[in-house]
N, C-alpha and C positions, 0 to 999 in steps of 0.2 A: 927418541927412545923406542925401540923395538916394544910393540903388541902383541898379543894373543887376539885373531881376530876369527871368530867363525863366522863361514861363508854358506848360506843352504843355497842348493839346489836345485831347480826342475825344471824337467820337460814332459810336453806330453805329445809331440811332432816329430816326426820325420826320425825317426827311431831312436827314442828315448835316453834308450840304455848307453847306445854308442854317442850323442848329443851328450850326455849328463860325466860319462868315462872321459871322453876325450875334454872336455872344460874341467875337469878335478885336474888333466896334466898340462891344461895350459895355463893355469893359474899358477902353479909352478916356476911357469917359463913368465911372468909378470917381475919387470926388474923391479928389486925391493921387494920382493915376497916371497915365502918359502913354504911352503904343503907340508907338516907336519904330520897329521891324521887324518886319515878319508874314513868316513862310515861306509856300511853295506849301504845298499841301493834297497830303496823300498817303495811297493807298489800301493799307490793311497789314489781314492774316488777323489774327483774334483769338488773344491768348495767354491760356492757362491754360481754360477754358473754350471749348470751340472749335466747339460748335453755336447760333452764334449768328452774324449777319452781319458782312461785312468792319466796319471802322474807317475813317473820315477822320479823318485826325491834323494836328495844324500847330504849331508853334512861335511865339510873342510874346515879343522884347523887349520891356521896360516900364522907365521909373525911377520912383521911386516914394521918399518917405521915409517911409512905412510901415512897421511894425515885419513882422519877417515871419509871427507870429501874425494880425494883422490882417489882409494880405496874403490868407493864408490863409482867414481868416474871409468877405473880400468874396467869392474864387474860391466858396469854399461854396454860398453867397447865389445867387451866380448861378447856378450848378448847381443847386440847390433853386427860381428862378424857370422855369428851364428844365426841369421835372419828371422828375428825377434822381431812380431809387427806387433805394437801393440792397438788393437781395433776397440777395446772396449773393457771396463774391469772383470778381472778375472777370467781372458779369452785363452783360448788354446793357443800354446809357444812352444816352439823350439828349445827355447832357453830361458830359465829364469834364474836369476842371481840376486841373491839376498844379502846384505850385511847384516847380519843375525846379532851381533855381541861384538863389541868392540874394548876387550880387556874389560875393565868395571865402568866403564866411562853409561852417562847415561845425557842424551844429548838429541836437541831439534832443533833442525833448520831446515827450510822450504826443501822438500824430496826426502829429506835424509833423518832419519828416526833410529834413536839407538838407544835401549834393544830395540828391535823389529815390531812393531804397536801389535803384531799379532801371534809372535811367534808360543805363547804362550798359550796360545788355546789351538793350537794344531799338530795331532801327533807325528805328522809325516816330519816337523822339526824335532818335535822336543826325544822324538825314541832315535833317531839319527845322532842328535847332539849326545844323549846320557850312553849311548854306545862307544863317541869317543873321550866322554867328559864326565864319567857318573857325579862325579859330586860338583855339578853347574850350579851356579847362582844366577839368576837373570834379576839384574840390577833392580834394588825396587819393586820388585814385586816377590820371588822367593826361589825355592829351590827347583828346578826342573823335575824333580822325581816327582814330587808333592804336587808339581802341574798337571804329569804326565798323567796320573792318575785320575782327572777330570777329562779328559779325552778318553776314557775309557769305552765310548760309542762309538767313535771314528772307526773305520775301514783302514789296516795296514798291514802289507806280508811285505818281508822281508826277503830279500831275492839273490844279493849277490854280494861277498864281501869285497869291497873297493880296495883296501887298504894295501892289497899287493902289488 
């Protein structure tokens, strides 16, 4: 059964904007997956590790009838084509790909957290998402606007509309 699956976003290597644009049209090109909505591109400080450069972050709708380990699995792929090392939590990437929400399902298994255990207290997600999704529910916990609003400290400009 086809999903609504949103995918976040980012890089902060080897030119952002073009790394973060060209993964919103290859997601696309993922058999059994379809791009629906790209958010604009927005410019957010690093968290957790914080000597390393800003973020372009974005949000994608996708439907898909992919299991969401799979799902998973292709994000990987592509992150690993786009030379994604991972040295350490929270280091500087080329590419990061998220499975954010996977329809209402709410679900763990070793690697794979649905929603995202963090997506809810990070603006560079939640103003991406309520751009393509104003009325989100993140399963078990509540509304995205009513999140978004508790990140109201967080650093984010908004830079470039994706969706064309």
């Amino acid at each position: 059964m086809e999903q609504k699956v949103f995918i976040g976003l980012g890089s902060n290597l080897a030119d952002p904007r073009a790394q973060v644009l060209r993964a919103m049209s290859e997601l696309d090109a993922v058999p059994q997956m379809r791009v629906l909505k790209r958010s604009s591109l927005y410019c957010s400080a690093p968290v957790g590790y914080l000597n390393q450069p800003d973020f372009i972050n974005a949000v994608v709708l996708v439907t898909t009838d992919l299991s969401p380990r799979t799902v998973l699995d292709a994000l990987l792929a592509l992150e690993q084509k786009y030379g994604r090392v991972r040295e350490f939590a929270n280091s500087p990437r080329t590419l990061d790909l998220d499975v954010l929400l996977y329809g209402d399902l709410q679900h763990y298994e070793h690697g794979l957290t649905i929603p995202h255990p963090q997506m809810h207290l990070r603006a560079f997600v939640l103003q991406p998402l309520l751009e393509i999704a104003p009325d989100c529910l993140i399963p078990g916990i509540d509304m995205a606007a009513a999140l978004l609003e508790n990140c109201s400290g967080q650093s984010l400009e908004r830079l470039v509309d994706a969706s064309r």
